[in-house]
N, CA, C and O atoms as a printed pandas DataFrame, in Angstrom:
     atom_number atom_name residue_name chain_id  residue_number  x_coord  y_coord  z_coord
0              1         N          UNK        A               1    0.432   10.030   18.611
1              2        CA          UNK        A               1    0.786    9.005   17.650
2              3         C          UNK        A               1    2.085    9.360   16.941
3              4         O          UNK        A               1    2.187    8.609   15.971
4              5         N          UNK        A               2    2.926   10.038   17.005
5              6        CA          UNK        A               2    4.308   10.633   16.836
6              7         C          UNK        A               2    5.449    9.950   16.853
7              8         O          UNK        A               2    6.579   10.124   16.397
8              9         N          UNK        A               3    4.818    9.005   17.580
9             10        CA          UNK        A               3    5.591    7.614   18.523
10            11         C          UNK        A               3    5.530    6.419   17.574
11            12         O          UNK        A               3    6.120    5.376   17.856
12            13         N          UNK        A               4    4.597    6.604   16.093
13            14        CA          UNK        A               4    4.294    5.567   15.299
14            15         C          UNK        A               4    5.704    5.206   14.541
15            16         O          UNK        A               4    6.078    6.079   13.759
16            17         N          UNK        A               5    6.528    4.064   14.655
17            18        CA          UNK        A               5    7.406    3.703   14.130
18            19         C          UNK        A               5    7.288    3.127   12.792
19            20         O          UNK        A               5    7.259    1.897   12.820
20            21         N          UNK        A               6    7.180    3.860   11.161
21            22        CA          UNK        A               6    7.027    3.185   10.746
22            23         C          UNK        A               6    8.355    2.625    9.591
23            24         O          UNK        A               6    8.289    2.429    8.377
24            25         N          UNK        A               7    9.268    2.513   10.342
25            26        CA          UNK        A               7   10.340    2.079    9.209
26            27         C          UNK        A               7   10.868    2.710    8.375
27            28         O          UNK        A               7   10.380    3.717    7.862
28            29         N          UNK        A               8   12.089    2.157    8.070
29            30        CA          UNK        A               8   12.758    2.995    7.180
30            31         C          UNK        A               8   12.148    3.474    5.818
31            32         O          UNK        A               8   12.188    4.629    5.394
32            33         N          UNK        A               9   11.421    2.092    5.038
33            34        CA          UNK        A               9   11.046    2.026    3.836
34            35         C          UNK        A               9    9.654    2.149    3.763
35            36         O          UNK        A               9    8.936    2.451    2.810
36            37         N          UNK        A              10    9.357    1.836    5.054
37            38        CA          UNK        A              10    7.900    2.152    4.761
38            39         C          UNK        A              10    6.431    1.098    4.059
39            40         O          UNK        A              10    5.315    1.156    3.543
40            41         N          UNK        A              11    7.463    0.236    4.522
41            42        CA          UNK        A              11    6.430   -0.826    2.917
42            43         C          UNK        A              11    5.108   -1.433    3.100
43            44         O          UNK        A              11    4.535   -2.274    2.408
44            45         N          UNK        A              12    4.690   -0.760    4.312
45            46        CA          UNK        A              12    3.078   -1.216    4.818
46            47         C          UNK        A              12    2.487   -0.267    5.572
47            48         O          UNK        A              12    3.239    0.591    6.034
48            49         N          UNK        A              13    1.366   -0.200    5.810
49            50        CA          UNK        A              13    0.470    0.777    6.471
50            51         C          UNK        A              13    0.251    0.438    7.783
51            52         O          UNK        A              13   -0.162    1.393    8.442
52            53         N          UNK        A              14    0.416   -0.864    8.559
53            54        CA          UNK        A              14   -0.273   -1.601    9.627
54            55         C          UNK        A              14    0.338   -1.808   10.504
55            56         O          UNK        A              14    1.468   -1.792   10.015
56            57         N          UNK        A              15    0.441   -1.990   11.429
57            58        CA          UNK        A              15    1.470   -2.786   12.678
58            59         C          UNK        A              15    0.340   -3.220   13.430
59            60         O          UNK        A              15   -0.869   -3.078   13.249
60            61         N          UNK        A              16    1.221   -3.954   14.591
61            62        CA          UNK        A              16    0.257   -4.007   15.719
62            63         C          UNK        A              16    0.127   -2.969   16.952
63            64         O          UNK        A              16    0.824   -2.004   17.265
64            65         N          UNK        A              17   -1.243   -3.638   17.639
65            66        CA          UNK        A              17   -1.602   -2.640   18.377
66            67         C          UNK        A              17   -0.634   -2.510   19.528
67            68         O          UNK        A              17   -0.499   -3.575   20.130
68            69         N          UNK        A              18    0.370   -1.096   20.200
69            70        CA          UNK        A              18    0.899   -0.834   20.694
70            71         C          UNK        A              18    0.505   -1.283   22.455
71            72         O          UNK        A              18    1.286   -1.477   23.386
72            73         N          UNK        A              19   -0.476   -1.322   22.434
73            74        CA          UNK        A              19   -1.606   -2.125   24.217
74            75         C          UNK        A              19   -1.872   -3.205   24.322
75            76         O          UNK        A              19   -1.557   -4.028   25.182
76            77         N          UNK        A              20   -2.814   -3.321   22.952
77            78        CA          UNK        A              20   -3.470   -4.926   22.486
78            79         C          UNK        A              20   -3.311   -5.203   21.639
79            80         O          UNK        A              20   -3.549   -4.642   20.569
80            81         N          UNK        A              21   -2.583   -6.732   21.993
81            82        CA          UNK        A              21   -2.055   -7.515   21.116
82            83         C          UNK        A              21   -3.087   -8.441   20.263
83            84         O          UNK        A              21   -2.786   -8.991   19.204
84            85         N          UNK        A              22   -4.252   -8.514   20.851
85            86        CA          UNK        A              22   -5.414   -9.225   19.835
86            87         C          UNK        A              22   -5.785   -8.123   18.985
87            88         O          UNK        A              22   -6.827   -8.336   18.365
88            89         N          UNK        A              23   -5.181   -6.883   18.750
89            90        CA          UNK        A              23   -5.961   -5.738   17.593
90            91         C          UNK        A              23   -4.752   -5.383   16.480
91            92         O          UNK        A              23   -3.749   -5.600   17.161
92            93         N          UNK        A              24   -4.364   -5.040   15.403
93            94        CA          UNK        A              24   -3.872   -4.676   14.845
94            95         C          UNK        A              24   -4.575   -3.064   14.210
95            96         O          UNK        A              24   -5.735   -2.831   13.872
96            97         N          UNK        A              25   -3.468   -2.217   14.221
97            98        CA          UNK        A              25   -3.473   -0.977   13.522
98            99         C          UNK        A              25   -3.342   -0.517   12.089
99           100         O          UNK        A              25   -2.187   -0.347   11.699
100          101         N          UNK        A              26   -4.200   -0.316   11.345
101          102        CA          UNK        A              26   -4.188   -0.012   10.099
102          103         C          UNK        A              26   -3.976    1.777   10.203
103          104         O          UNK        A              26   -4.787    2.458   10.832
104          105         N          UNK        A              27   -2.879    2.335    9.553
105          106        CA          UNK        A              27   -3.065    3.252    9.209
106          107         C          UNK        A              27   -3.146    4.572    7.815
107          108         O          UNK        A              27   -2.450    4.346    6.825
108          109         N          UNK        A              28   -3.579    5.227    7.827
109          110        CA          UNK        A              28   -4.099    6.102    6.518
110          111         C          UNK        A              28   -3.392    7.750    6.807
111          112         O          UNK        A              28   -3.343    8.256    7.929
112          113         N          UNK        A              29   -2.881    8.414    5.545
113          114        CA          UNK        A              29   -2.810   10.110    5.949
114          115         C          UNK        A              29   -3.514   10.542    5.358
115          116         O          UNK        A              29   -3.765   11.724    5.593
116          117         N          UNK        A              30   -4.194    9.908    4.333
117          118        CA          UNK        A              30   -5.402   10.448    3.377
118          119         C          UNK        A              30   -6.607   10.674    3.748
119          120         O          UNK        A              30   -7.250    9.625    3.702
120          121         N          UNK        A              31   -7.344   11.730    4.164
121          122        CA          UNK        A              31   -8.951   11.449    4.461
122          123         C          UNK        A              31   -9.509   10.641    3.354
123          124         O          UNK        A              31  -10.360    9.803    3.655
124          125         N          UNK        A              32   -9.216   10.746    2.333
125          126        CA          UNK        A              32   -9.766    9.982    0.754
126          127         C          UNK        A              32   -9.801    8.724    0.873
127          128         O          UNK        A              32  -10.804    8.090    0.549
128          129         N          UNK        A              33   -8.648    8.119    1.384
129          130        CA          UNK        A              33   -8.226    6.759    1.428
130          131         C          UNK        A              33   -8.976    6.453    2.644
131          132         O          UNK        A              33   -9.825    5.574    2.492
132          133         N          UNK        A              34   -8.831    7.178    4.319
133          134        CA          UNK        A              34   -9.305    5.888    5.246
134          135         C          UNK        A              34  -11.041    5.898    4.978
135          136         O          UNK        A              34  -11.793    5.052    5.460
136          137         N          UNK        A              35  -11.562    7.257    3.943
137          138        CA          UNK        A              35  -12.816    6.561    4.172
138          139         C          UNK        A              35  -13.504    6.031    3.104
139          140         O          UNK        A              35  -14.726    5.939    2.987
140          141         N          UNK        A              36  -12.545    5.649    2.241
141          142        CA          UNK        A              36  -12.665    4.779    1.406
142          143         C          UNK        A              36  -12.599    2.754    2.143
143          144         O          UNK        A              36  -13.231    1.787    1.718
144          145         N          UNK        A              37  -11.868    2.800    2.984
145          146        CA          UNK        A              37  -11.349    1.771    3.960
146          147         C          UNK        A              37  -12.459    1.402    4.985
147          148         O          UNK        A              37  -12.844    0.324    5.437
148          149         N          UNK        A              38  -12.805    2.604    5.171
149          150        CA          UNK        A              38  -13.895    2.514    5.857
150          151         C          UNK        A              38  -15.217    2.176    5.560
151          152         O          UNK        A              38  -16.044    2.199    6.471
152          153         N          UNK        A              39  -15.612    1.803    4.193
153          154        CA          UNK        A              39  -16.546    1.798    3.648
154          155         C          UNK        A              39  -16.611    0.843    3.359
155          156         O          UNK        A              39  -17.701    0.273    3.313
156          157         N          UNK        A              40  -15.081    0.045    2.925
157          158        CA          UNK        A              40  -15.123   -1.530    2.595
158          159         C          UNK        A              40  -15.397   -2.164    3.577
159          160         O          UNK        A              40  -16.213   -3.085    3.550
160          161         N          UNK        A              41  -14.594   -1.689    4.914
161          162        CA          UNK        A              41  -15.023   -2.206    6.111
162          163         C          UNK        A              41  -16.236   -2.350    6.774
163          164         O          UNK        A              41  -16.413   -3.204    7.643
164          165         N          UNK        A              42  -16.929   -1.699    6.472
165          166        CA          UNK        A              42  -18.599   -1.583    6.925
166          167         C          UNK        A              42  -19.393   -2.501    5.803
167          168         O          UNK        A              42  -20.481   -3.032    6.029
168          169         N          UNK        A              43  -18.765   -2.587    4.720
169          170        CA          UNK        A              43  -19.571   -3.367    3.749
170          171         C          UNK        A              43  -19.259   -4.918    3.857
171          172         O          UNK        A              43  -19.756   -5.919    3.339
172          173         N          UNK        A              44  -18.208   -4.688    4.765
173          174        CA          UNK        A              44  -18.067   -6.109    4.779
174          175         C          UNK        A              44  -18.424   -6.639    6.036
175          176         O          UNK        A              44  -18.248   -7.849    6.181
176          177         N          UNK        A              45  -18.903   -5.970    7.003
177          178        CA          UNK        A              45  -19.256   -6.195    8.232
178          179         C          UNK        A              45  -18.035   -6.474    9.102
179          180         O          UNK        A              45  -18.056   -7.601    9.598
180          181         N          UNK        A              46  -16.865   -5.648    9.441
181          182        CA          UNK        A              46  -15.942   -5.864    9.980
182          183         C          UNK        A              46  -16.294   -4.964   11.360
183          184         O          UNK        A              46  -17.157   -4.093   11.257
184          185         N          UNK        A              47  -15.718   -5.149   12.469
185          186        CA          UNK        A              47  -15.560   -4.415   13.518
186          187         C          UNK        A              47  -14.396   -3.915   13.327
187          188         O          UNK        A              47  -13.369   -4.432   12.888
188          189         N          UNK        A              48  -14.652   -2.721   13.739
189          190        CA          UNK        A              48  -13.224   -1.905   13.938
190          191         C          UNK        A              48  -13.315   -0.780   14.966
191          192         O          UNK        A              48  -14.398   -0.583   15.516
192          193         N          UNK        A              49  -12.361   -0.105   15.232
193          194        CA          UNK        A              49  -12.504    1.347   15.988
194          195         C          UNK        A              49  -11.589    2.371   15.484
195          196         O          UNK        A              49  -10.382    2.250   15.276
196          197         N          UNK        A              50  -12.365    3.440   15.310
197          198        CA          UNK        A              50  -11.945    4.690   14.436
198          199         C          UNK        A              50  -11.190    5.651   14.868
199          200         O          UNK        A              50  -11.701    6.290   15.788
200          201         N          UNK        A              51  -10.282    5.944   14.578
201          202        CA          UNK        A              51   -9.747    7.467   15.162
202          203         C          UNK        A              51   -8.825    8.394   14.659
203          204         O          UNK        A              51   -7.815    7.898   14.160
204          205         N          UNK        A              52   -8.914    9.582   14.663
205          206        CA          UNK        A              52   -8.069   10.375   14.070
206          207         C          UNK        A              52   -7.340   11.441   14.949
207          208         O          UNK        A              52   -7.892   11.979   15.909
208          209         N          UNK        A              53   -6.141   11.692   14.576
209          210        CA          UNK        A              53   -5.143   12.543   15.202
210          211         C          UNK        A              53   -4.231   13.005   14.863
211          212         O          UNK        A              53   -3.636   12.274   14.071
212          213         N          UNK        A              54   -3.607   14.189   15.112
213          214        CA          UNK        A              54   -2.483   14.873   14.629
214          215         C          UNK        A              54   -1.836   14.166   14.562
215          216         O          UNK        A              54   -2.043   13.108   15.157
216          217         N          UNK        A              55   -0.147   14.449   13.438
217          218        CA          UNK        A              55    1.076   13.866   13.799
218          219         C          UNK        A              55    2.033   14.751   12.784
219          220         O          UNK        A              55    1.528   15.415   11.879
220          221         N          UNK        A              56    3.432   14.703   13.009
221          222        CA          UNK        A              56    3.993   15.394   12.948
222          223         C          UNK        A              56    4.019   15.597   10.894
223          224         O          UNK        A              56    4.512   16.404   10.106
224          225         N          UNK        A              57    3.130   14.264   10.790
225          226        CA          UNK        A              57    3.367   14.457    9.036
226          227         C          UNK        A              57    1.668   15.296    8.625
227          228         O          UNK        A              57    1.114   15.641    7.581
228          229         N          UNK        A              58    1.472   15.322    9.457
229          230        CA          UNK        A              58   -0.057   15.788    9.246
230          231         C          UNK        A              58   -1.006   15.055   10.309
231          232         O          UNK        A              58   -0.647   14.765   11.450
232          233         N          UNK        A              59   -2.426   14.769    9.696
233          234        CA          UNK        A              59   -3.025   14.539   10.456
234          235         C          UNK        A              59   -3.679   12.884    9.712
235          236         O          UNK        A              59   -4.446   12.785    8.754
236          237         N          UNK        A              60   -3.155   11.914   10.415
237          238        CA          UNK        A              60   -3.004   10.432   10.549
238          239         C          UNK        A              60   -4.633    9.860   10.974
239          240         O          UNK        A              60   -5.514   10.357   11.675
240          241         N          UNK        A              61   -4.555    8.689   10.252
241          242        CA          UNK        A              61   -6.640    8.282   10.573
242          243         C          UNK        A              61   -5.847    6.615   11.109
243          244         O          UNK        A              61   -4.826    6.107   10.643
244          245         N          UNK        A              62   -6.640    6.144   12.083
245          246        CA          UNK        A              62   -6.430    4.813   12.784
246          247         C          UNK        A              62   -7.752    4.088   12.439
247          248         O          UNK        A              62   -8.868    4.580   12.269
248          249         N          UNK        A              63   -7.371    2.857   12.380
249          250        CA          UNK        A              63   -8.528    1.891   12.788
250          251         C          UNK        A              63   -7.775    0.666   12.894
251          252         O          UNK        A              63   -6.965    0.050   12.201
252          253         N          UNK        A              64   -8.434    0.517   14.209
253          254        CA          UNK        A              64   -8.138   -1.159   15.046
254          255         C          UNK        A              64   -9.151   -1.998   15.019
255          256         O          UNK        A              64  -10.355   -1.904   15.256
256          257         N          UNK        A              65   -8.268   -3.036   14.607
257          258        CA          UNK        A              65   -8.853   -4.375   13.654
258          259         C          UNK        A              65   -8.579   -5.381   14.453
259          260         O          UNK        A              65   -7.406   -5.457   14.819
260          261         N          UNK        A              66   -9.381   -6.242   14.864
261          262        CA          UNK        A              66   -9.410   -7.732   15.491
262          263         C          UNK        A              66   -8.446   -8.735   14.603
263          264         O          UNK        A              66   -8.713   -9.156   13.477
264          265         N          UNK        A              67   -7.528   -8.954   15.202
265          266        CA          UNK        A              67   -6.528   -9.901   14.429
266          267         C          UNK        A              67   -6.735  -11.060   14.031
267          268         O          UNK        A              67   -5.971  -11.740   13.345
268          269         N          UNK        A              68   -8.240  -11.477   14.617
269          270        CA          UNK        A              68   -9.262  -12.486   13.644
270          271         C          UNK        A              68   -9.781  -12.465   12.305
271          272         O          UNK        A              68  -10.186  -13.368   11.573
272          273         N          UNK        A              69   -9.636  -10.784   12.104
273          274        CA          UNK        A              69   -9.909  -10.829   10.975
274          275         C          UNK        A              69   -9.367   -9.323   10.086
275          276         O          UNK        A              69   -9.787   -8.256    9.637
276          277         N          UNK        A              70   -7.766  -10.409   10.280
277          278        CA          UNK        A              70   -6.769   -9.602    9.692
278          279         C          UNK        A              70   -6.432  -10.317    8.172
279          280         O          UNK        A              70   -5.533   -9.778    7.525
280          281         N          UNK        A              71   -6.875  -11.088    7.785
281          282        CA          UNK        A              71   -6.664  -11.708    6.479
282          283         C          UNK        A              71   -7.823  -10.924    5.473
283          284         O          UNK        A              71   -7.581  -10.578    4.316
284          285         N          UNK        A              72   -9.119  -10.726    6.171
285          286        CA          UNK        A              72  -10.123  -10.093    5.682
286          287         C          UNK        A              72   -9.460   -7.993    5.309
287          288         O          UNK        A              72   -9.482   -7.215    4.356
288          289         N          UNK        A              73   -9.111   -7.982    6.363
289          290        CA          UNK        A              73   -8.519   -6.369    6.251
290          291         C          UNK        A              73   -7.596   -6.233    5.793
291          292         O          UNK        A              73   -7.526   -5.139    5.231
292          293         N          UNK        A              74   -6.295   -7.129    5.676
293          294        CA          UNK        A              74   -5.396   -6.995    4.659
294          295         C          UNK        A              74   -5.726   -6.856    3.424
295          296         O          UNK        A              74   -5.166   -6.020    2.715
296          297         N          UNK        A              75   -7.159   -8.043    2.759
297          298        CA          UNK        A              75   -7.183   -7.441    1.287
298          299         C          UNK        A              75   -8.005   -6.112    1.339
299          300         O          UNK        A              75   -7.809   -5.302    0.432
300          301         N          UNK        A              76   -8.696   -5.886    2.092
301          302        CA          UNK        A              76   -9.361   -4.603    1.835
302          303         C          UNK        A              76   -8.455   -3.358    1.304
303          304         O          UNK        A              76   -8.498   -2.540    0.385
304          305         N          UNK        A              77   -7.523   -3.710    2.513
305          306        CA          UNK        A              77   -6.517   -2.657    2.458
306          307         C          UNK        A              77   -5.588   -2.206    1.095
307          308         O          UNK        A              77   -5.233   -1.181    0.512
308          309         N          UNK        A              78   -5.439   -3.720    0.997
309          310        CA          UNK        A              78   -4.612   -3.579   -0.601
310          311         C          UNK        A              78   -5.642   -3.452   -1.615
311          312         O          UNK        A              78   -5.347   -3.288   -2.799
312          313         N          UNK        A              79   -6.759   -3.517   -1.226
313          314        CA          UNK        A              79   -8.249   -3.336   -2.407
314          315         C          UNK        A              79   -7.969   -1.177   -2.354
315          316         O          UNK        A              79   -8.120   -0.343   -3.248
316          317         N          UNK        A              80   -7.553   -1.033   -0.947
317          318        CA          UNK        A              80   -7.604    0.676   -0.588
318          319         C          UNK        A              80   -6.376    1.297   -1.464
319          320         O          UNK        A              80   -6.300    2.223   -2.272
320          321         N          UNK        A              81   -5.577    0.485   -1.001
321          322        CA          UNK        A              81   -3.952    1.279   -1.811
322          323         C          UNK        A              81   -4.238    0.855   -3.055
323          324         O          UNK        A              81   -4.239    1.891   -3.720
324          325         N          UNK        A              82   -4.514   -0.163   -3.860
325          326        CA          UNK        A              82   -4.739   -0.074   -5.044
326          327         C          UNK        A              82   -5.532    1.010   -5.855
327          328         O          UNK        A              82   -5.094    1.435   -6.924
328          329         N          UNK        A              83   -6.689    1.435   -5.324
329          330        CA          UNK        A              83   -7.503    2.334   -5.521
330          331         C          UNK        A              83   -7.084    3.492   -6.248
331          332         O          UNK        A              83   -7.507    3.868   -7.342
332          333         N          UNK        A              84   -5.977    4.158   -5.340
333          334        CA          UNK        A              84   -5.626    5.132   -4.894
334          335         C          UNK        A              84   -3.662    5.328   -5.649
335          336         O          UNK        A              84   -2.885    6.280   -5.717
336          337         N          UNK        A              85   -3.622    4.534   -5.875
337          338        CA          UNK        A              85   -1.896    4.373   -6.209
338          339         C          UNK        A              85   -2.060    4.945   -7.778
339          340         O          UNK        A              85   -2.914    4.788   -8.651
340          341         N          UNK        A              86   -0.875    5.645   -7.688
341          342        CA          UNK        A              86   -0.548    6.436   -9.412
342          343         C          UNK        A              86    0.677    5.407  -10.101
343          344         O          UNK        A              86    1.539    4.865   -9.409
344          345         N          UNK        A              87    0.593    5.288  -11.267
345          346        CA          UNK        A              87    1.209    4.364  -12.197
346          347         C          UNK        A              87    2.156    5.106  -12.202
347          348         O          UNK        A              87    2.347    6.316  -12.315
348          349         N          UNK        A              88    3.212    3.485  -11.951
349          350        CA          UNK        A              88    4.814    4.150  -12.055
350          351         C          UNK        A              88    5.539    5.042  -13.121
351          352         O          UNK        A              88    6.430    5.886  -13.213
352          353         N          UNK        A              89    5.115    4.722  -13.468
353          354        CA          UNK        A              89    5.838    5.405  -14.839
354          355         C          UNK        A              89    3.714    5.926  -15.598
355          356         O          UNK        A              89    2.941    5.149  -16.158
356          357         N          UNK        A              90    3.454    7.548  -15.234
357          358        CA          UNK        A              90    2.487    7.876  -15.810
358          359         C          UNK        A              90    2.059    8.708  -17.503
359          360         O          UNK        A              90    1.086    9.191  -18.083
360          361         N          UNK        A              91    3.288    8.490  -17.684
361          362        CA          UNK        A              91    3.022    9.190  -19.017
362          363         C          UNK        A              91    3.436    8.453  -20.241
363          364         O          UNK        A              91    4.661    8.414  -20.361
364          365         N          UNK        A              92    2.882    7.958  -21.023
365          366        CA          UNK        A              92    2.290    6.948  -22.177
366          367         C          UNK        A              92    3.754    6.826  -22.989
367          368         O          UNK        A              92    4.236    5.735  -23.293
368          369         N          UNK        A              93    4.390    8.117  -23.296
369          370        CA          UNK        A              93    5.681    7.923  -23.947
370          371         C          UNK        A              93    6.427    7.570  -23.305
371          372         O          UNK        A              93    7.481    7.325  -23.891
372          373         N          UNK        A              94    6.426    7.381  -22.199
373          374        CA          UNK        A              94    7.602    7.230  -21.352
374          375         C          UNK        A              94    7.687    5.492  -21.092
375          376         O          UNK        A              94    8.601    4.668  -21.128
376          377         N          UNK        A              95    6.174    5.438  -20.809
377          378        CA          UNK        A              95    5.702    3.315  -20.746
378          379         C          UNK        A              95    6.233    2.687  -22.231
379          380         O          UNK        A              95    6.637    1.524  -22.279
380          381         N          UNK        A              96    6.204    3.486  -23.352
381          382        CA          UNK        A              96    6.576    2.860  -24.729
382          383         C          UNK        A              96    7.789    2.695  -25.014
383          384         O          UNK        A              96    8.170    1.767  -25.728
384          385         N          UNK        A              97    8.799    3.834  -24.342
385          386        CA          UNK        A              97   10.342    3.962  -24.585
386          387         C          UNK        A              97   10.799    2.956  -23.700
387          388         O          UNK        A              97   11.458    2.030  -24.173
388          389         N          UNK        A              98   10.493    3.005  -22.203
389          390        CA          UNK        A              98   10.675    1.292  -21.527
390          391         C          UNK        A              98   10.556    0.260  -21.994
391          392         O          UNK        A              98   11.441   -0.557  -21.741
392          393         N          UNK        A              99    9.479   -0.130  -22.826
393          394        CA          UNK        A              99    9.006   -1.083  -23.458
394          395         C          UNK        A              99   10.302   -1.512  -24.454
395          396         O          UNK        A              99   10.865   -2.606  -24.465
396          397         N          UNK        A             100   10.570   -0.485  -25.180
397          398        CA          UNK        A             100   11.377   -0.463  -26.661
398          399         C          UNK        A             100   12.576   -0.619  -26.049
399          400         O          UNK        A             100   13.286   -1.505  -26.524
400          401         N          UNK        A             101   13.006    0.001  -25.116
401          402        CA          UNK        A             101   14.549   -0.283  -24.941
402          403         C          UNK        A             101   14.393   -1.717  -23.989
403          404         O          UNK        A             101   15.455   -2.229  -23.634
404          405         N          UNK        A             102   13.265   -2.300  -23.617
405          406        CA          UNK        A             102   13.648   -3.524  -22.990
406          407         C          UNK        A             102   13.576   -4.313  -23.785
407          408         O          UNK        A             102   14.059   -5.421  -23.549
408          409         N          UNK        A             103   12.986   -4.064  -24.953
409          410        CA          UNK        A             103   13.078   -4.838  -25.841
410          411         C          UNK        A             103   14.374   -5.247  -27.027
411          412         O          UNK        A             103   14.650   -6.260  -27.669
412          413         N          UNK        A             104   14.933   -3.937  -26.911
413          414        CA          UNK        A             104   16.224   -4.154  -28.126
414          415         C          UNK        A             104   17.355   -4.513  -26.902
415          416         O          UNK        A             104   18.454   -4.814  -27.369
416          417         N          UNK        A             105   17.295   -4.528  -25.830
417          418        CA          UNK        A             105   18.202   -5.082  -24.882
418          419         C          UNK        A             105   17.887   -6.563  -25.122
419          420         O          UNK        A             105   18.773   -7.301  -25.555
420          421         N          UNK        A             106   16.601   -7.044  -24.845
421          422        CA          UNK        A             106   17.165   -8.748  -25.539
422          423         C          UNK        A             106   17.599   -8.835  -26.278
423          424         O          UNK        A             106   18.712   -9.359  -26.292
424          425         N          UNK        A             107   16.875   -8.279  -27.610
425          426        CA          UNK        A             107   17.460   -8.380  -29.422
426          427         C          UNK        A             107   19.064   -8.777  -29.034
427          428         O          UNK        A             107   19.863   -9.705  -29.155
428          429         N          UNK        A             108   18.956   -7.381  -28.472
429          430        CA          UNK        A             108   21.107   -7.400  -28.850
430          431         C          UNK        A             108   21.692   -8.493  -27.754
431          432         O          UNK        A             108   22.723   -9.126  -27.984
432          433         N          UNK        A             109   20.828   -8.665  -26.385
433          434        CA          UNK        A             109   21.511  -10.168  -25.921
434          435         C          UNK        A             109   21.433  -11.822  -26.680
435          436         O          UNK        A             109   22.074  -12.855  -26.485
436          437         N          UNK        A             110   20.539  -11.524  -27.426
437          438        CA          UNK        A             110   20.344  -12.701  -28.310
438          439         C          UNK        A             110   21.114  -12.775  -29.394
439          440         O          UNK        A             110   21.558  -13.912  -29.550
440          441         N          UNK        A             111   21.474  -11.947  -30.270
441          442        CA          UNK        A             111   22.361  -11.549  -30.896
442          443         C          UNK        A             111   23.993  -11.914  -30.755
443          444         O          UNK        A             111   24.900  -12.533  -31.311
444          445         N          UNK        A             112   23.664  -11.001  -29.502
445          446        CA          UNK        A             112   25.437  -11.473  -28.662
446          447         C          UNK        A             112   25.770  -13.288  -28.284
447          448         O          UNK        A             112   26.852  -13.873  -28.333
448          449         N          UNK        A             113   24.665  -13.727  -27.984
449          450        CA          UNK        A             113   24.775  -15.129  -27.113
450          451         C          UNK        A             113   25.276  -15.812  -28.371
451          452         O          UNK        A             113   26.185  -16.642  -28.385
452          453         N          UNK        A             114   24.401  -15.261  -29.729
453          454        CA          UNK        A             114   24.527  -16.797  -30.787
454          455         C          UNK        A             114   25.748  -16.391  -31.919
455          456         O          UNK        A             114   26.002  -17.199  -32.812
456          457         N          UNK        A             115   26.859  -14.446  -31.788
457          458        CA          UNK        A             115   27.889  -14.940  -31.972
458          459         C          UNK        A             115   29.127  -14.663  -31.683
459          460         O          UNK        A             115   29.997  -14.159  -32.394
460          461         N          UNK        A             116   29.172  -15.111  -30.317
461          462        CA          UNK        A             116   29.980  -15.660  -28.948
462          463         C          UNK        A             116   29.810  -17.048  -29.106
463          464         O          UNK        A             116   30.976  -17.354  -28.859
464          465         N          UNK        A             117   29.188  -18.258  -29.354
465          466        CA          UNK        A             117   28.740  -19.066  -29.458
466          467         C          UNK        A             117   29.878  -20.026  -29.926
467          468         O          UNK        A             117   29.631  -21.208  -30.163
């Protein structure tokens, strides 16, 4: 799986299946995450097929998904990365000083607009 192209940016977990084109590939590097994925998937009664394997970033978890019910596994999926995702900005002073300077950046554009005016 070395061969997995996933883009420059990276901005999804999934492609399609490299053989079969009726399956799509979800993929995970987290044991935490795919069997977390895996759990939604079974709870929701999805078919899938499981597999895990080396790769050069570590060791990569697969599951192929019927592209029938790829609308169903997409939210799971984003139900999975949500789970699991750390807040952009994690430290409380740091969310308040964003806050404050986005805030006196209007002040002073409002300011400016009415005398330019």
């Amino acid at each position: 799986m070395d061969q997995l192209d996933e883009g420059l940016i990276k901005l999804v977990n999934h492609k399609d299946h490299p053989t079969n084109k009726a399956f799509k590939v979800f993929f995970f590097y987290k044991k935490q995450e795919a069997e977390y994925f895996k759990k939604l998937l079974l709870k929701e009664n999805i078919h899938f097929e499981y597999g895990d394997e080396p790769n050069r970033r570590g060791e990569i978890f697969l599951f192929g998904i019927r592209k029938t019910d790829n609308q169903k596994a997409l939210k799971l999926n984003y139900q999975t990365i949500g789970e699991f995702r750390s807040p952009f900005i994690s430290q409380s002073w740091a969310q308040y000083t964003v806050i404050i300077l986005s805030f006196l950046i209007v002040v002073f554009a409002i300011i400016s607009f009415y005398q330019n005016k």
